[in-house]
C-alpha positions as CSV (number, residue, x, y, z in Angstrom):
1,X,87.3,165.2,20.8
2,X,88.7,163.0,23.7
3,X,89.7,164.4,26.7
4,X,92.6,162.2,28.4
5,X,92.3,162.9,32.4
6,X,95.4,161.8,34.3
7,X,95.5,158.6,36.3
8,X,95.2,159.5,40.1
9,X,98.5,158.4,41.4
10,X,97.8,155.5,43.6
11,X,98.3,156.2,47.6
12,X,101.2,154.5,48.6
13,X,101.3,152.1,51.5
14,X,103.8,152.5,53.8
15,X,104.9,149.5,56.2
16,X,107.0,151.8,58.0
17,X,104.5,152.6,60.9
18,X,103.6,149.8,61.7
19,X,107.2,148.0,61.6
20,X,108.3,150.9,64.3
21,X,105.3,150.1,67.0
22,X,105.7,146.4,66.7
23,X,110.2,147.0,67.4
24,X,108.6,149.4,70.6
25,X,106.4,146.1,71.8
26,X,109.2,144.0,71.1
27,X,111.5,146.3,73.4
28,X,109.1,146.6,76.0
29,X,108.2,143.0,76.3
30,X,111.5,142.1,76.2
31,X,112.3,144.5,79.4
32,X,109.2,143.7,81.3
33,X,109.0,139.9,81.4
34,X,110.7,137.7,83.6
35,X,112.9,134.2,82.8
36,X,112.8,131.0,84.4
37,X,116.0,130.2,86.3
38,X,117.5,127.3,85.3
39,X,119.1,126.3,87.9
40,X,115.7,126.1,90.2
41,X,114.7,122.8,88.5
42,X,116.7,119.9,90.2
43,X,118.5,117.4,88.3
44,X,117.9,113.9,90.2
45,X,120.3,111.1,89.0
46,X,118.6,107.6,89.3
47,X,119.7,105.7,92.5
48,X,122.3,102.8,91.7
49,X,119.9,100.1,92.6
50,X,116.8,101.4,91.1
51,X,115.7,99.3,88.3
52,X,115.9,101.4,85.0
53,X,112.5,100.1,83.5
54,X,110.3,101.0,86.2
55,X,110.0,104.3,87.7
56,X,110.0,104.8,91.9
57,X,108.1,107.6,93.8
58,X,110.1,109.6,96.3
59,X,110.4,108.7,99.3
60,X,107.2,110.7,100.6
61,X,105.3,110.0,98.6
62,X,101.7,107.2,98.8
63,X,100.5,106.2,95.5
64,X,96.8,104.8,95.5
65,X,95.0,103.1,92.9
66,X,90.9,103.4,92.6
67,X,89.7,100.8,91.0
68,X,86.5,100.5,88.8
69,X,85.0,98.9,91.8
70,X,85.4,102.0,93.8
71,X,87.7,100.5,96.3
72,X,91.2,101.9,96.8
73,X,94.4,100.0,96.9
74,X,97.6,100.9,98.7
75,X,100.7,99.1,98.1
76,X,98.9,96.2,96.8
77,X,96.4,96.1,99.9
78,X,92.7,97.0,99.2
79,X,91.4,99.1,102.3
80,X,88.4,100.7,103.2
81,X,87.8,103.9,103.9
82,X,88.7,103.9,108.3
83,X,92.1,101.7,107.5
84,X,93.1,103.9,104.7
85,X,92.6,106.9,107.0
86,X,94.5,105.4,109.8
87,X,97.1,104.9,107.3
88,X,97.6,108.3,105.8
89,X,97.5,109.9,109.5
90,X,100.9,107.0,110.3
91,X,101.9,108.2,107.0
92,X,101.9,111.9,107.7
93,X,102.7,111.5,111.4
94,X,106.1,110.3,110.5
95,X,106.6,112.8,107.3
96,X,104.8,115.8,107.6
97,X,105.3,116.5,103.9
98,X,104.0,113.5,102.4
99,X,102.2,113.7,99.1
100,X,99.6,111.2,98.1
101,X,98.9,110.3,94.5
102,X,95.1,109.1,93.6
103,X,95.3,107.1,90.2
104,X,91.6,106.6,89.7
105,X,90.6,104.1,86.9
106,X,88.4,105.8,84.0
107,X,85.6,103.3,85.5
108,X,85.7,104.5,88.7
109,X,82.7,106.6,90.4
110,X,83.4,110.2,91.0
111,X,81.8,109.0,94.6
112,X,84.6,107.0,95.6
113,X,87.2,109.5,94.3
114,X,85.7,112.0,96.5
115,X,85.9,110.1,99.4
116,X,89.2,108.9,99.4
117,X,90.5,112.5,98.8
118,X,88.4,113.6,101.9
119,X,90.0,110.6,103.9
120,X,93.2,111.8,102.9
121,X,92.0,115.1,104.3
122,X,90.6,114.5,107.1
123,X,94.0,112.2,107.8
124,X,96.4,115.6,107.4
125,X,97.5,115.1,104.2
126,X,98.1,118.6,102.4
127,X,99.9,117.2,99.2
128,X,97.1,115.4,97.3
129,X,97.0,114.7,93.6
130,X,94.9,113.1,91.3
131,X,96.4,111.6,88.0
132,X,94.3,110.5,85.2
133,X,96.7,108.0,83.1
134,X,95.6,107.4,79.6
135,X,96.5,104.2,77.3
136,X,98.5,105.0,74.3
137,X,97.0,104.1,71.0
């Protein structure tokens, strides 16, 4: 003789839970975080007689290129490390607010990074960056 058990009803699993807590996160991070303001970021329109090929830094700003060689080079002049001071201290004497831009060659010594940036320091300059430019493939 066979005795036929019933099948155990499987459990049931419900979605429901877990769709309610992830609509309470979705509320709540919707009210806590903040948005950027558009209208913060300004729109500059390219000068008339600015070629449209080549970019130009502001007005304040000093861009200088570090060689492989270690030496840097301002507007086409290479200096040493006193005359490049001297410079950046005219620079910042007659703009406060000048930012210099280091574009240091992938050959170039850390070294000679270094010491331009504490040049530019000991010069007065607050706005310092270093850009690493990379050659498209």
């Amino acid at each position: 003789m066979m005795i036929n058990r019933p099948a155990r009803p499987r459990a049931l699993i419900s979605l429901v839970p877990m769709i309610d807590v992830m609509l309470i996160l979705l509320v709540f991070f919707m009210v806590t975080s903040t948005y950027l303001n558009l209208d913060m970021i300004p729109a500059v329109k390219p000068s008339e007689g600015a070629p449209i090929g080549r970019p130009q830094a502001p007005a304040g700003t000093l861009m200088i290129r570090l060689g492989a060689d270690g030496i840097p080079v301002l507007r086409g002049t290479a200096l040493d490390a006193e005359t490049l001071q001297a410079t950046l201290s005219a620079a910042v004497a007659e703009e406060p607010l000048t930012q210099v831009v280091v574009l240091p060659s992938g050959a170039a010594q850390t070294q000679a990074l270094i010491t331009v940036m504490d040049r530019a320091a000991l010069a007065g300059v607050t706005r310092l960056r270093v850009l690493r430019l990379e050659a498209a493939p």
